[in-house]
Every structure is written in C-alpha cells, then in structure tokens.
N, C-alpha and C positions, 0 to 999 in steps of 0.2 A: 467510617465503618458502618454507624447506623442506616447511613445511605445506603448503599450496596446492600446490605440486610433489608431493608425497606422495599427495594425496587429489587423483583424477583426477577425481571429481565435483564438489568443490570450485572446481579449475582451471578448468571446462565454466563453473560458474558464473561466476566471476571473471571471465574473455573477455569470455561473453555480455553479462555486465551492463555491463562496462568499453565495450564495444562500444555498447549501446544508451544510455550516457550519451554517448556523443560526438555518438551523431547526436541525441540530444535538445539538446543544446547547440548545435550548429554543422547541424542541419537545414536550416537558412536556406542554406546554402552548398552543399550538398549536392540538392537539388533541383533536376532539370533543366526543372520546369516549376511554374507556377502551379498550388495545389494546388485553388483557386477555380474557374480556367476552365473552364468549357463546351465542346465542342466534337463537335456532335451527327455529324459527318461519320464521329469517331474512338470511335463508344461500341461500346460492349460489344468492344473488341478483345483477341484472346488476347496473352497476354505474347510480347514479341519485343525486339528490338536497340532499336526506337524507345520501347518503353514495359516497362520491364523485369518489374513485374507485371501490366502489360493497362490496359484504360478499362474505367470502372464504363458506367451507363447512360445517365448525361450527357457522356462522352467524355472526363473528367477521370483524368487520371493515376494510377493505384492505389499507387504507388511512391510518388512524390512528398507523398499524401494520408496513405498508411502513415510516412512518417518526421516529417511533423508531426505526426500524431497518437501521435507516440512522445514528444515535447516536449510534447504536453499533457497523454497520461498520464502521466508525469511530475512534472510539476506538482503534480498533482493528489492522485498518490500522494504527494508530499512533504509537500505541507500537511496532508493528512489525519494524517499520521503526526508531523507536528508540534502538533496540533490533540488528539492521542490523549494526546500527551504532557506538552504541556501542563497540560490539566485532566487528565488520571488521575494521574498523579504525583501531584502535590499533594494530591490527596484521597485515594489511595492511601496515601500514608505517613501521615496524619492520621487515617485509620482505622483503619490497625493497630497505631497508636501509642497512640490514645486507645480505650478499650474501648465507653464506652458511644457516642459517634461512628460506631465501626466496625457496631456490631450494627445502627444505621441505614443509614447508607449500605449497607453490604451485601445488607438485603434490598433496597433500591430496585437497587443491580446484579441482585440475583436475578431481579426481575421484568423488568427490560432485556432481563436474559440469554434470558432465554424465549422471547422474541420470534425467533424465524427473520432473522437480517441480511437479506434481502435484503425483509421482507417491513416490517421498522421502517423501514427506510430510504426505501421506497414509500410510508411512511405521515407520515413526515417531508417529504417532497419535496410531497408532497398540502397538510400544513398550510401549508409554506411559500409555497404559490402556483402558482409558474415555474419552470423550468429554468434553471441556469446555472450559473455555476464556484464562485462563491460559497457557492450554497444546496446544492452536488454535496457539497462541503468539508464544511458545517456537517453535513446529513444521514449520509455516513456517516464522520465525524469523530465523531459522536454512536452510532453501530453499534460503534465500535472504541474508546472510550473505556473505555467498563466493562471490558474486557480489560484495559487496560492498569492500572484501576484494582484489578482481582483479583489481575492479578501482582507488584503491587507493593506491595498490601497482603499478601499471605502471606509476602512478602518482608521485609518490615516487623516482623511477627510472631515471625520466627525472629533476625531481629538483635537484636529489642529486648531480649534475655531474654542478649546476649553478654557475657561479662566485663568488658569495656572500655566499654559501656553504663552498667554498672551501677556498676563502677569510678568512671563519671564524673558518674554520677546523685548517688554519695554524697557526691563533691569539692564538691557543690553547681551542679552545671553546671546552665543553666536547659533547660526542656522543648524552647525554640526551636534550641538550641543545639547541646543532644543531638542532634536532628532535622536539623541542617543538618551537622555535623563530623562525626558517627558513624553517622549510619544513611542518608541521600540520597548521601553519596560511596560508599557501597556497595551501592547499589541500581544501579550503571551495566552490570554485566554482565547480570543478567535485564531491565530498560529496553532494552537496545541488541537484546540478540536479541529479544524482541518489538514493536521499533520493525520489523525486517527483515519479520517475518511480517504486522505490520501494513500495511507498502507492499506485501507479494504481493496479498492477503487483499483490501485496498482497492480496489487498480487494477483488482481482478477484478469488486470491486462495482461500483466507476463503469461500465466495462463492461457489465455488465447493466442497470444504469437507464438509458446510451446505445443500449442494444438496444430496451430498453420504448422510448424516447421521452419519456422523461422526466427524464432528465440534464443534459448540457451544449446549449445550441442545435444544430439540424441541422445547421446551416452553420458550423459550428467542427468540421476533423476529427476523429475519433476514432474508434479499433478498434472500440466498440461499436457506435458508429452507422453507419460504413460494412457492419457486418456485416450490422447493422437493413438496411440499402438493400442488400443483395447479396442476401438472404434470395428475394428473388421473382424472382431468377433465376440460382436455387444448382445448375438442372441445365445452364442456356445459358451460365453464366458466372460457374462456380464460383471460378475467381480471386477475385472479389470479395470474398467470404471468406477463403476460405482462409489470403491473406496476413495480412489484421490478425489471422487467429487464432493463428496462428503466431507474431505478435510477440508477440499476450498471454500464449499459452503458455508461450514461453519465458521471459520475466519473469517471471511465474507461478514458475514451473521452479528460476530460478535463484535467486530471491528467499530462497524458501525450503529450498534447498541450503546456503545460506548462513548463513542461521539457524539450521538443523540442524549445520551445522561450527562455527559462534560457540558454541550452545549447548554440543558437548562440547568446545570449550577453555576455554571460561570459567565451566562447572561443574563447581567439586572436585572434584564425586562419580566427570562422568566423565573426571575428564583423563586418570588412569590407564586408561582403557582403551581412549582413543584414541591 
C-alpha cells in the first residue's frame, strides 16, 4: 500500500483500473438505457444531462454502449491472457529446460515473432472463417502466446543452471519434478508482469480487428467497433469516438503502468533502485 501511495503513476493506474473493473462487472446495473435500442428521433445527439456521451447514428446511447463494451473488453482481454498462459508456460519451460526441444520451438517462435501482430492475427481470423469471441480469443491468443513463451523460456535458462536445481538434480530428483517444485514456482514474477502487458497489448488488438470489421459481431458492443461506426462522422459527431477511445486508452495506459511497477518490485535487479 505504501507503494502504490509513493508512485503517483502507479496510484493513476490502480484507480483507473479498479474503476474500469467495477463497471465491467456491474455494467448491467449501471446503464440508463438499452445499449441495443435504436431510436432515430435521438441520433447523432451531442452529450448532455439525457445522454451523458451523446447518440451515435442510430440514436443509441454512447454511454451506456461504452460501459458494456468495457465488460466485453474485458473478457476478452482476460481469456486472451489466460489462453497466452496457458500454452506458453508449459512450452516455455520445456524449452529452456530441454535443450534440443528449445532450439525447435524457438525458431518456430522466431518465425511467429516476424510477423507484425496485427497483421498474424488478420491472417488468423481469415483462416478461421467469421468473426466472433471465440475465434477473437484463439487468433490473438495465438499473437501473444510466443511472448509469453520467450519470457519464460529465458526465464527457464537462467534458473535451471541455480544451486538448488542442481542440488536437487544430484539428490536424484526426476526431470518432472525439478520442473514443477524448482523452476515453475519461480517463474511467477516474470509470468505475472507479462500476463499485465499481455491484457494492454491484446485489448488494443481486439480493438483494431473491431475497427477492420473483422472481430467480434457488429451488434455485440465494443470500443473498436463503435469507433469503426463513428469514423464517417468523426467531424459531425466526434463524440462517437472519442469516448471508446478514451476508455481504450486508458486501460491501454494503466495496464501497462502497472506492469512497469510489478516489473521493478519483483525484479532483484531493480528493487534497489525503486
């Protein structure tokens, strides 16, 4: 707690984000209007007391549109970032454990890694067919996987060579063993701050393939795609914008604020210098 009190960017983050989980959870309760409804009498209005960010161009509430699609990205970001963790763990430590393992898997991350995310993830969504939560998850679960799988094999690399490894290689400890009592309960500090950048990083992706139109369905809100439908009338009713980008922004923002403060207290190198 004194942390977070100490480091004013940190606190910025912590708010924010504490903030944007509540209305992802309790959105439902929190909307004064159907985030569906049409109502062409009320479109394109600027924000006021009745509509606190305005109507897009079907008269639909931008507020109300903005905090469920705060519960979707959400979602979305979570699985993805449990979906990275998943499978790069496990093949992560498997690779840096086992040498000739690693020098495969690694180049197949090499060639992963080449790829531009937003442009694998394009190309995933393509194979896959259609749009939706599912196939959003798989495709850039699959962008953010090989990350998690580099950091946790380099991770992997430097334990396995520690005293108390080798200590217990000699006692006869078997391979699985080693790998599960000595080198994965120590892989949770680099794991957790790059689970944190992984939900920035991701939610930013779904974003942009809700921006293409090729994401989650139209009619499911979400920042990118109200952005996608504000875009052709970003000079008559720039509200439209504006507001989801601002949400993404700031979880953007704060995500990795946060990552960046986990990262220097839960690495030796730099505690002392925070």
């Amino acid at each position: 707690m004194k942390l977070i009190l100490r480091r004013k960017t940190l606190l910025f983050a912590v708010v924010v984000l504490f903030s944007l989980v509540v209305i992802s959870v309790f959105s439902p309760c929190f909307v004064p209007y159907d985030p569906d409804v049409l109502s062409l009498t009320d479109r394109l209005k600027p924000p006021s007391a009745a509509h606190f960010f305005g109507t897009d161009h079907f008269g639909r509430d931008i507020f109300s549109r903005t905090l469920v699609g705060t519960r979707v990205t959400f979602i979305l970001g979570l699985s993805i970032s449990a979906f990275a963790l998943v499978f790069g763990m496990p093949i992560g430590v498997l690779s840096g454990y086992y040498d000739r393992l690693g020098m495969v898997v690694m180049r197949v991350i090499d060639a992963l890694m080449a790829f531009p995310a937003i442009i694998l993830a394009l190309a995933l969504m393509a194979i896959m067919g259609k749009p939706g939560m599912v196939n959003v998850i798989i495709a850039v679960g699959m962008v953010w996987a090989p990350r998690m799988v580099r950091v946790v094999y380099s991770s992997t690399l430097s334990l396995r060579e520690n005293t108390y490894v080798e200590a217990a290689r000699a006692l006869g400890a078997s391979s699985g063993r080693i790998l599960v009592r000595h080198i994965a309960v120590n892989l949770l500090s680099p794991v957790i701050v790059q689970s944190t950048f992984t939900f920035a990083f991701s939610i930013m992706e779904v974003a942009a393939l809700n921006f293409l139109g090729v994401g989650i369905p139209p009619y499911v809100p979400s920042w990118g795609g109200m952005m996608n439908e504000g875009r052709m009338y970003i000079i008559r009713a720039p509200w439209i914008i504006i507001f989801p980008g601002v949400f993404l922004a700031l979880s953007v923002l704060s995500f990795n604020l946060l990552g960046d403060a986990l990262r220097d207290r839960l690495d030796p190198r730099l505690r002392n210098i925070v």
